[in-house]
PAVOKOL-91152 format. One record per residue (C-alpha): x, y, z. Coordinates in Angstrom, 1 decimal. Each point is the difference from the previous one (the first is absolute). Layout:
BEGIN
((X, Y, Z))
...
***
This chain:
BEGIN
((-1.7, 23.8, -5.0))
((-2.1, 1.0, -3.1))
((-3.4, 1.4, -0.3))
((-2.5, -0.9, 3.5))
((-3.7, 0.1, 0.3))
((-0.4, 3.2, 2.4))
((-2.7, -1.0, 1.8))
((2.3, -3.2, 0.7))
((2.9, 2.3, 1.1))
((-2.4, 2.0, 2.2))
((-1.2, -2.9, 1.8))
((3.4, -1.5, 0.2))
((1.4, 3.3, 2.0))
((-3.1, 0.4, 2.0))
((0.1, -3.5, 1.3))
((4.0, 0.7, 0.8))
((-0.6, 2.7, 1.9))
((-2.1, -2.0, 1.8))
((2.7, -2.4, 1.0))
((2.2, 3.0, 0.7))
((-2.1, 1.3, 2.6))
((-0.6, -3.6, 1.4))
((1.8, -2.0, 2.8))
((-0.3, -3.2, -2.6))
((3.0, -2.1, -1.4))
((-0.8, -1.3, -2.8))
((1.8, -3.4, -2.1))
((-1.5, -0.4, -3.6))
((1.0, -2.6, -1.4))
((0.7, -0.1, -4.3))
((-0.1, -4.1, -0.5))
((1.2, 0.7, -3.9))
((3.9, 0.4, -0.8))
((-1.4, 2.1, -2.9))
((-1.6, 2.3, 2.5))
((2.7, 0.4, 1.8))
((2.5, 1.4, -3.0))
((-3.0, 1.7, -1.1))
((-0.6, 2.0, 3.8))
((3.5, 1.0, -0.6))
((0.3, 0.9, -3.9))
((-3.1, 2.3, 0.7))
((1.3, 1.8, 3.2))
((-3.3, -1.3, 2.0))
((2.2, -0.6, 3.1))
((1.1, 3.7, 0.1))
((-3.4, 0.7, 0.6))
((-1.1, -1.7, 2.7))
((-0.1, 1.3, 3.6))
((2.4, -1.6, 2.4))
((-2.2, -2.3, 2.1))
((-1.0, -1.7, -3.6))
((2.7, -3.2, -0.2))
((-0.2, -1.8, -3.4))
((1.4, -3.3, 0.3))
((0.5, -2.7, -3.1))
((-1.3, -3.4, 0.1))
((1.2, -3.6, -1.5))
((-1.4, 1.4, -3.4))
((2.9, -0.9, -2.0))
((0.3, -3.7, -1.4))
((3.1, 0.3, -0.5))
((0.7, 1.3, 3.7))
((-2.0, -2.7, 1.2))
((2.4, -2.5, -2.1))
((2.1, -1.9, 2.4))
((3.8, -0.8, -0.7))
((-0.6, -3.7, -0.1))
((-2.3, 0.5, -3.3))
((2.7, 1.4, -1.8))
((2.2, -3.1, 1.4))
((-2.2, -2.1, -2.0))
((0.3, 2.0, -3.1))
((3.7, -0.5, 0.3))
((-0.5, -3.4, 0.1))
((-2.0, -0.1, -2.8))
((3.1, 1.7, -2.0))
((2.7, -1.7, 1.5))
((-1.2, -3.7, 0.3))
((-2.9, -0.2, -3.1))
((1.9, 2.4, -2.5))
((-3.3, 1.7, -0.6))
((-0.6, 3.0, -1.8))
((-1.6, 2.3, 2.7))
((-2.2, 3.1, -1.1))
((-1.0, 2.8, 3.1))
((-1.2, 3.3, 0.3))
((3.1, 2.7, 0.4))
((-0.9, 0.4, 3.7))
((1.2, -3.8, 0.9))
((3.5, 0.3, -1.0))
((1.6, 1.9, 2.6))
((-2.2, -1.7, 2.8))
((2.5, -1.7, 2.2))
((0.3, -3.5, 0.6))
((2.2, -1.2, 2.3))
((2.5, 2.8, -1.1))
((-0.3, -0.4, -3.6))
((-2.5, 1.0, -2.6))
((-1.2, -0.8, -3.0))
((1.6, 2.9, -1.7))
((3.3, -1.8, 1.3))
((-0.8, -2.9, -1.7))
((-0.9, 1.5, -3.3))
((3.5, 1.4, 0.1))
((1.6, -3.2, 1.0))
((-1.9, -1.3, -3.9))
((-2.9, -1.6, 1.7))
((-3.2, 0.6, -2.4))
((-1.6, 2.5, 1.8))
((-2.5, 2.6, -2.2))
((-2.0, 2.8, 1.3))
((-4.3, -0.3, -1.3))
((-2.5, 2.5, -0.1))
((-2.6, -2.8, -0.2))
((-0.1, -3.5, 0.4))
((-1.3, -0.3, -3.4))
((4.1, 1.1, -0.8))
((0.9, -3.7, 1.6))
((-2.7, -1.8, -2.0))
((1.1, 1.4, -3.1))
((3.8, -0.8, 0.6))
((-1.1, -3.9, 0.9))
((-1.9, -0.5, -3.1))
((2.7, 1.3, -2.2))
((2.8, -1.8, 2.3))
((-1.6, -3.8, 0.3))
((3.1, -1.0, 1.5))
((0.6, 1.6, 2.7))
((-1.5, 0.7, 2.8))
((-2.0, 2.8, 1.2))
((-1.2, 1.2, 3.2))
((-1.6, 3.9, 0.6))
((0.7, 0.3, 3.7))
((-2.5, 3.1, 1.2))
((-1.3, 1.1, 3.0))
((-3.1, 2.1, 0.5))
((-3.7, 0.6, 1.7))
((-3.4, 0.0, -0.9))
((1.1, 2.2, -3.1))
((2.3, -1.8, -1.8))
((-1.4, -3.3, 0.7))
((-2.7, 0.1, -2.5))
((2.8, 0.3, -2.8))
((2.3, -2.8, 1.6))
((-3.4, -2.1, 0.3))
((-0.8, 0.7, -4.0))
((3.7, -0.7, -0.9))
((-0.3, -3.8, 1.7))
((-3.5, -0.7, -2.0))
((1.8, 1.2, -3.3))
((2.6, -2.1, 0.7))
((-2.3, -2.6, 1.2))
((-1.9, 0.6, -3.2))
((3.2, -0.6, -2.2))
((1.2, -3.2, 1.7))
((3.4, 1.5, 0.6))
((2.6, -1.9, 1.7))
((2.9, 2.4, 0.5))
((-1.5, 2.7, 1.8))
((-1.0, 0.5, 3.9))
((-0.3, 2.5, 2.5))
((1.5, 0.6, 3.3))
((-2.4, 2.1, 1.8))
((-0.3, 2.1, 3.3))
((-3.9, 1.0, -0.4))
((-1.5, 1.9, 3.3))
((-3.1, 0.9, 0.9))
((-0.3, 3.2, 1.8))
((-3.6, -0.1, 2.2))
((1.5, -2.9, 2.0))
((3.1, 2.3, 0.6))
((-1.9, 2.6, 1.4))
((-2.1, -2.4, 2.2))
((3.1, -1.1, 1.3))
((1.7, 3.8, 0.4))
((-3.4, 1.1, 2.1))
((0.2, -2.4, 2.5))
((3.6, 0.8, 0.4))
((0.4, 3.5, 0.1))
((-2.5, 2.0, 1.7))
((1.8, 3.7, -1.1))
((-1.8, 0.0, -3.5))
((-2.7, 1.9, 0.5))
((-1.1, 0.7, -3.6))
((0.9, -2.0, -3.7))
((0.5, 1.4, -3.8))
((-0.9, -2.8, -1.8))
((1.9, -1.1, -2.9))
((-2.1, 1.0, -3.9))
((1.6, -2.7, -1.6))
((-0.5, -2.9, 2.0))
((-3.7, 1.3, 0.5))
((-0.2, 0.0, -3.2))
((0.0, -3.4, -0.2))
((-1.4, -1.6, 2.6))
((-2.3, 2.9, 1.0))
((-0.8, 2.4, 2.6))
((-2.3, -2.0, 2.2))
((3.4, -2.2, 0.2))
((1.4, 2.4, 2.8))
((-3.3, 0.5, 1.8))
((0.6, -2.3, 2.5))
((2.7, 2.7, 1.2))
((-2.6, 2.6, 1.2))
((-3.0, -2.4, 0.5))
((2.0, -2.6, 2.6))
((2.6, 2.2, 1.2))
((-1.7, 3.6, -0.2))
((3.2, 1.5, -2.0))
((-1.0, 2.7, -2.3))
((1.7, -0.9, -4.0))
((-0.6, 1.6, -2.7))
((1.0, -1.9, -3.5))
((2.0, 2.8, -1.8))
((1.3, 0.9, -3.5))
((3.4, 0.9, -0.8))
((0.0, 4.3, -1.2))
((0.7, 2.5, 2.5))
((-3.7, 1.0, 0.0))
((-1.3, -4.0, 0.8))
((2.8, 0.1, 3.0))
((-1.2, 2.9, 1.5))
((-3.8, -1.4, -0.8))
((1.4, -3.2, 2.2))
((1.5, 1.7, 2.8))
((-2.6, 2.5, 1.0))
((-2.8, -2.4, -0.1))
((2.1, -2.2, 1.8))
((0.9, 2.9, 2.8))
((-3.5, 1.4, 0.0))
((-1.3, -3.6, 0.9))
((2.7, -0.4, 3.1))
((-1.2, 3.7, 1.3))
((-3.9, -0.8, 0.0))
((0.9, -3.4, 1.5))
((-2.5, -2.0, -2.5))
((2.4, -2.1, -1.6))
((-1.2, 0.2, -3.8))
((1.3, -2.2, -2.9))
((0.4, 2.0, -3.3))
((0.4, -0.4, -3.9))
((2.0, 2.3, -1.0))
((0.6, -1.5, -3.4))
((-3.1, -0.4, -1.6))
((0.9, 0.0, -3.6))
((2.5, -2.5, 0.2))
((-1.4, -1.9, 3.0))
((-3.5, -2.2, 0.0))
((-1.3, -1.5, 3.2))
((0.8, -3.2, -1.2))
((2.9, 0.8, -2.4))
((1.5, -1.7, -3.6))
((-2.4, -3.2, 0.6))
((2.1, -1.2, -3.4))
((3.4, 0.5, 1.7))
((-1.5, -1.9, 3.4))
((-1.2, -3.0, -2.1))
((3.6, -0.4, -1.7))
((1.5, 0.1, 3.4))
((-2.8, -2.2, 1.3))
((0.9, -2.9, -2.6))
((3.7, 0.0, 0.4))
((0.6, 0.8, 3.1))
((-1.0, -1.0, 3.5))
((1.0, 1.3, 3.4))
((1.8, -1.0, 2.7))
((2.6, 1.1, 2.8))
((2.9, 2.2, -0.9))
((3.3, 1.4, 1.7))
((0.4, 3.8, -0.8))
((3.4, 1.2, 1.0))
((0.4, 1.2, 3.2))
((-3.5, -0.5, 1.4))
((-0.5, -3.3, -0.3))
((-2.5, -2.4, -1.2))
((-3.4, 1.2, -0.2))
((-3.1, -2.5, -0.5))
((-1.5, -0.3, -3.5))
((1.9, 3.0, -1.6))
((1.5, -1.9, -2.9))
((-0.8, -0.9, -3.6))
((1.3, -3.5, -1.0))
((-0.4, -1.7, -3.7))
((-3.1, -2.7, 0.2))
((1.1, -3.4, -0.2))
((-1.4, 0.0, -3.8))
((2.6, 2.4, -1.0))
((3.0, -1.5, 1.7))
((1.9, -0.6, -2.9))
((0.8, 3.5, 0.3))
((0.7, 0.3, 3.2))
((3.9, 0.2, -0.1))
((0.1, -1.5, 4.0))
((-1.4, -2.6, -1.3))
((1.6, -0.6, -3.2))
((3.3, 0.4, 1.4))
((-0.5, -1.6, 3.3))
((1.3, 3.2, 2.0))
((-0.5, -0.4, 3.9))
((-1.2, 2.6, 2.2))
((2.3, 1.7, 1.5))
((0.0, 1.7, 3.6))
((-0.7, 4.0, 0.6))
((3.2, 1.7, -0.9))
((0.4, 3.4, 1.8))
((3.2, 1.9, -0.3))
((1.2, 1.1, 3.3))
((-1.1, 4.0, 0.9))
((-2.4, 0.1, -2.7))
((-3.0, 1.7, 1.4))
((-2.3, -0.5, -3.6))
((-2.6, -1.6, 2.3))
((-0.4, 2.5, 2.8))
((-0.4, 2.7, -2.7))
((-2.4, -1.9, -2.0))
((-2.3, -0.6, 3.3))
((-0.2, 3.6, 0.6))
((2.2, 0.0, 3.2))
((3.0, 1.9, -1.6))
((0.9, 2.5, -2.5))
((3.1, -1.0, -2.2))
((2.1, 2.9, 0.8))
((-0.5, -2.0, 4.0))
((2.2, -3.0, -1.2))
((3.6, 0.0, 0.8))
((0.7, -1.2, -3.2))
((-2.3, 2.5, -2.1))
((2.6, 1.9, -2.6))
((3.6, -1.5, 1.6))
((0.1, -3.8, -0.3))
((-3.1, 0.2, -2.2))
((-0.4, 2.3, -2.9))
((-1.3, -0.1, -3.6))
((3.2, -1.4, -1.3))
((0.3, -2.8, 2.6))
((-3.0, -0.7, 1.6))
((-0.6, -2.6, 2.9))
((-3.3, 0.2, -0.3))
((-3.4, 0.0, -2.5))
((-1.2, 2.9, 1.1))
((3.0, 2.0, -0.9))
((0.2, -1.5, -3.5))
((-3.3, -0.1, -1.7))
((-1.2, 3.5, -1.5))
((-3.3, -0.7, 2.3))
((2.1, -0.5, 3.0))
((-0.6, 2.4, 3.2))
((4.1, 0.1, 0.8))
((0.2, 0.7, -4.4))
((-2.0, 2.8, 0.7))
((1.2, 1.2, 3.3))
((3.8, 0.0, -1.5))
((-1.0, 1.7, -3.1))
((-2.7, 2.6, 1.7))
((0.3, 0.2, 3.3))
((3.9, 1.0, 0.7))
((-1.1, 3.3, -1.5))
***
């Protein structure tokens, strides 16, 4: 767990107690996938009294990734002969029982990036073919998928465009609120904050009377997050908190927000397993289109695709734990997943399968 504030521990264990010795139940929500590996890598769960229920939320892009996305991808390899660049997380996210990792295997051009700058760089040496970096991602990657458009806006290149599944999570949790009324606390996710800021998430306590606390990633800034969170339910003054101060502002990366601001704009978006939820997308502006590999390959939208038994929505909402799904570690594993959630290294099934079978 590494080296921990004592006066942080202290408090920590003194609020506990005071949860032992209550009649409470209470369901904390982490939003972040990264919190949720985290929890486990630092033991945090261990400590927690048994009326304490941390559940995971639709933090995850990936997770939140429906099937018929990756349909599209397909498309774009099998129909368009493109040369498709992604993040190593995509390619064993099913699709209609195949994956891109299948594909690559079959000798479609299919090449992991650890930026989109990686896809830019291949078009402009490769003229003629062409290139699309297909990427999905919140708040905190979309600043760098914004900044790759306007470089390749910048260059006038003609081979390249992106395939993207950008999500914005305030409208998610909006949306999870008014649908579940079990949460009774949040941890926040740092890097999203980050970007968009802490008064982003304020509507959480100030319309809804939810204690959150915004919350880094150590062992020590976990603990930090779930005893103010805790000590807030137990008083009964629902208190909003920023646990993250040097690496959170009020009003976040106003650079990153502008970039997003001039690419992208927002509209309605399907997340897998919930639904569609008003407003909680980022699409490329019209003035960037060119890049926008819909419309550059004229792919149609395609209906919802859930696989039958897959449960990734109910767990992402907070209703379920993954170990709760009948499929959780026999039809759906690591190796051959069903679902997003079992196959990104963010994913609340991920982390229940490689944690929480201990």
């Amino acid at each position: 767990m590494g080296m921990i504030n004592n006066s942080v521990l202290k408090s920590f264990h003194e609020i506990m107690e005071r949860v032992t010795k209550s009649e409470l139940t209470i369901n904390i929500m982490e939003v972040c996938g990264t919190h949720t590996m985290a929890l486990f890598e630092h033991g945090i769960r261990s400590l927690l009294p048994q009326n304490i229920n941390l559940v995971s939320g639709p933090g995850c892009p990936v997770c939140v990734t429906g099937e018929e996305i990756m349909v599209e991808a397909f498309e774009l390899l099998e129909k368009h002969k493109v040369t498709l660049f992604t993040f190593g997380d995509m390619l064993k996210v099913p699709g209609e029982g195949r994956t891109l990792s299948i594909l690559k295997a079959q000798g479609f051009s299919v090449k992991v990036a650890y930026s989109p700058r990686n896809a830019i760089e291949f078009a402009e040496k490769n003229p003629n073919l062409d290139v699309v970096f297909f990427g999905a991602g919140f708040e905190t990657t979309a600043p760098a998928l914004g900044a790759t458009i306007l470089e390749a806006y910048e260059k006038k290149l003609n081979n390249f465009s992106m395939l993207l599944v950008v999500k914005t999570v305030p409208p998610a949790l909006k949306y999870l609120v008014e649908h579940n009324s079990l949460i009774d606390g949040f941890i926040l996710p740092g890097h999203v904050s980050a970007v968009i800021g802490a008064k982003a998430f304020r509507f959480i306590t100030e319309n809804y009377r939810i204690p959150a606390a915004v919350t880094g990633f150590s062992a020590e800034e976990l603990l930090l997050g779930i005893s103010l969170v805790v000590k807030s339910i137990l008083k009964k003054e629902p208190q909003y908190y920023n646990a993250y101060p040097h690496v959170v502002r009020e009003k976040g990366n106003e650079k990153a927000r502008r970039i997003i601001e001039e690419v992208f704009e927002k509209g309605d978006a399907n997340w897998r397993g919930i639904g569609n939820i008003p407003l909680s997308g980022l699409f490329i502006r019209e003035r960037y289109s060119q890049y926008d590999a819909r419309k550059k390959y004229g792919l149609r939208e395609k209906p919802p695709i859930v696989p039958r038994g897959c449960k990734c929505g109910e767990i992402m909402l907070g209703r379920m734990l993954p170990p709760e799904c009948p499929l959780f570690a026999k039809g759906c594993t690591p190796e051959k997943p069903v679902g997003a959630c079992m196959v990104s290294s963010e994913g609340s099934c991920a982390a229940y399968y490689k944690y929480g079978r201990r």
